[in-house]
C-alpha positions in Angstrom: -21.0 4.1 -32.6 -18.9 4.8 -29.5 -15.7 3.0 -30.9 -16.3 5.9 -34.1 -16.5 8.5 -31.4 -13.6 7.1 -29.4 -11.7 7.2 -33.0 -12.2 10.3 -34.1 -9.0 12.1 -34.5 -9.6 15.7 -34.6 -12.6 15.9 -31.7 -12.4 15.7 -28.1 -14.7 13.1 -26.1 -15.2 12.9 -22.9 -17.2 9.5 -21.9 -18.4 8.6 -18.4 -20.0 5.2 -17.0 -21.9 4.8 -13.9 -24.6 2.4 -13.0 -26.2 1.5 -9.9 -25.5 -2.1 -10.9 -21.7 -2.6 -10.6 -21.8 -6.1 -12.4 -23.4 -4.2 -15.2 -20.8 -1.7 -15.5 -17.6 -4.1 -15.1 -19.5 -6.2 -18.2 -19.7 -2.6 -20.1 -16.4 -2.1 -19.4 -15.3 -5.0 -21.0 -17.1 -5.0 -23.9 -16.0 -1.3 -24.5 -12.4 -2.0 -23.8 -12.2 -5.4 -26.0 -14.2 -3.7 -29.1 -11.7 -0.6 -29.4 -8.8 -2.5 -29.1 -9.7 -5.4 -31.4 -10.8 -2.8 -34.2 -7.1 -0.7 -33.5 -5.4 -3.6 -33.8 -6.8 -4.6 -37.2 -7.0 -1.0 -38.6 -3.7 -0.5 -36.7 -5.0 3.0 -35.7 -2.7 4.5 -32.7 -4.2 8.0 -32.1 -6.3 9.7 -30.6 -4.9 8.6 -27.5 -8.1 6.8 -25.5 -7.3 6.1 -21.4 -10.0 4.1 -19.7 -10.0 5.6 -16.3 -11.2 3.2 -13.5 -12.1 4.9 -10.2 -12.7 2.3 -6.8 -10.4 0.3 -8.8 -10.6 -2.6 -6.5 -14.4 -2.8 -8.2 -13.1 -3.8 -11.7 -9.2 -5.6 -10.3 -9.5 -7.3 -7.5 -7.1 -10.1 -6.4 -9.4 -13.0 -7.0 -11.7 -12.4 -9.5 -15.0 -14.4 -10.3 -18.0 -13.9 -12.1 -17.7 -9.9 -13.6 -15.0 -9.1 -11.9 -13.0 -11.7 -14.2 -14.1 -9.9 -17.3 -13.0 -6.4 -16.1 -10.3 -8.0 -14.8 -9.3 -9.3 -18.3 -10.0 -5.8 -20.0 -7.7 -4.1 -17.5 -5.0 -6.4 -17.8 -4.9 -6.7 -21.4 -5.1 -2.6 -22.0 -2.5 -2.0 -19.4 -0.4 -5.2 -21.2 -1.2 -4.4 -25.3 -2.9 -0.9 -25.4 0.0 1.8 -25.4 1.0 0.5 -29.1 -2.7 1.4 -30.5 -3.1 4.3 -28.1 -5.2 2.9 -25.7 -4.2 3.3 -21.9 -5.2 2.7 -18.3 -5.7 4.9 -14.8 -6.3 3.3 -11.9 -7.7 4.8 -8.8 -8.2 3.9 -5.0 -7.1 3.8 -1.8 -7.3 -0.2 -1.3 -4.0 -1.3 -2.9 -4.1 -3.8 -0.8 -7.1 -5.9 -3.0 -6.0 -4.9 -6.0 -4.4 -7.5 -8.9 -0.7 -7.5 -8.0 0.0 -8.5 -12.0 -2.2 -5.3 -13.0 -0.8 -3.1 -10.9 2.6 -3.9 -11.8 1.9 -2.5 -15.5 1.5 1.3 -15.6 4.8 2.8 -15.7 3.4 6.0 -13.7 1.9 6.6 -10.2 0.3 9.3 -8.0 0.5 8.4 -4.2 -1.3 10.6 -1.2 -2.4 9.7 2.1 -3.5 6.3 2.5 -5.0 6.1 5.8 -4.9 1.9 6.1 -1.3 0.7 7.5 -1.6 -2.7 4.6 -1.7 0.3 1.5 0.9 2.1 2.4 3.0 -0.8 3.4 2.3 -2.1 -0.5 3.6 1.5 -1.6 6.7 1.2 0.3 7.6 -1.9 -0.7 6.4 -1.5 -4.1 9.0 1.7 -4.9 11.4 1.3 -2.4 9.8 4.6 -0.2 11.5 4.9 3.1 8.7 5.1 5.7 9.7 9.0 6.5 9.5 9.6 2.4 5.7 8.8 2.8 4.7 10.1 6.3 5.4 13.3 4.1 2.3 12.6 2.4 -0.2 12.9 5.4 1.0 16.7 5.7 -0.4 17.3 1.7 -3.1 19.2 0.9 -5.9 18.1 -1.5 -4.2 18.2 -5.2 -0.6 17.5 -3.4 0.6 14.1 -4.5 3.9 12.3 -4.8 5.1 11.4 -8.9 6.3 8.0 -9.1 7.6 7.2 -12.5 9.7 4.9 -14.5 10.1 6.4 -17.5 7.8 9.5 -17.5 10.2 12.0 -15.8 13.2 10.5 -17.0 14.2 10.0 -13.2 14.8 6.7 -12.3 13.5 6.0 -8.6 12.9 9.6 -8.0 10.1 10.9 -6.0 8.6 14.2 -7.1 6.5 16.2 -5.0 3.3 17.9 -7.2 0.2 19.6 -7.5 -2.7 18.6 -9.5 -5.7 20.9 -10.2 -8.7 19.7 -9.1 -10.1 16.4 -11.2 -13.7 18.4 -11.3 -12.6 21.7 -11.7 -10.4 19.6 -15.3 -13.7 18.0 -16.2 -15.6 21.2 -16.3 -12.8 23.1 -17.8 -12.8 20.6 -20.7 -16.5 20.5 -21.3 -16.8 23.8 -22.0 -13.9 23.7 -24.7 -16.3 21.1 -26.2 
């Protein structure tokens, strides 16, 4: 029943998990993630385009991952490896790059970057793109929505940094509901 929401081309959907029992939800979020993309890949459906947003991303990819945090592990990893050709994508939010699944993280192709108050993240960030430590002091004068646009193909910029603003995530949610 969700995969036939998920699938539906000409509607809108907006789903959201939360549980009080995080093992629960990184087992949900495998079993969603697997089921779409097994039934894309044999239909070979590519649109609409579903992203599987994980926020306190170092609750479904951490480095080491045992027990549930294997299985979200493995959902993460193989949407952000396979998805893009059925249409299926990842976001992944935090502050604690530092715990997160190096080989995950090295697959999106597109990143956001604010203030990260711990000295390990933001050394990750600087190493990771090649910031110079100035570049990203920058980021602790932003306001909320301010971010720095880290892309390698989505800008058509190759190791540029672009300084944006973002509308409020809530503010999208609600504006989207309503178009529902």
């Amino acid at each position: 029943m969700l995969i036939d929401i998920l699938n539906r081309p000409d509607e809108k959907a907006l789903v959201i998990f939360q549980s009080h029992d995080p093992d629960e939800l990184r087992n949900i979020a495998y079993q969603i993630g697997m089921a779409i993309f097994e039934d894309r890949r044999r239909s070979g459906k590519i649109d609409p385009v579903v992203s599987f947003i994980f926020d306190e991303a170092d609750e479904f990819i951490p480095q080491d991952a045992k027990d549930s945090y294997e299985r979200s592990s493995e959902v993460v990893m193989h949407l952000a490896r396979r998805g893009r050709k059925f249409g299926l994508g990842i976001g992944i939010a935090t502050q604690r790059i530092t715990y997160l699944n190096t080989n995950i993280m090295a697959q999106p192709h597109t990143y956001f970057v604010s203030k990260l108050p711990r000295k390990s993240d933001q050394e990750r960030i600087t190493d990771a793109f090649g910031i110079s430590e100035d570049m990203f002091k920058q980021t602790f004068k932003f306001k909320k929505g301010c971010w720095l646009l880290v892309s390698y193909d989505a800008i058509g910029l190759e190791a540029v940094l672009l300084p944006i603003y973002v509308q409020n995530a809530n503010d999208a949610v609600l504006e989207f509901l309503r178009t529902l």
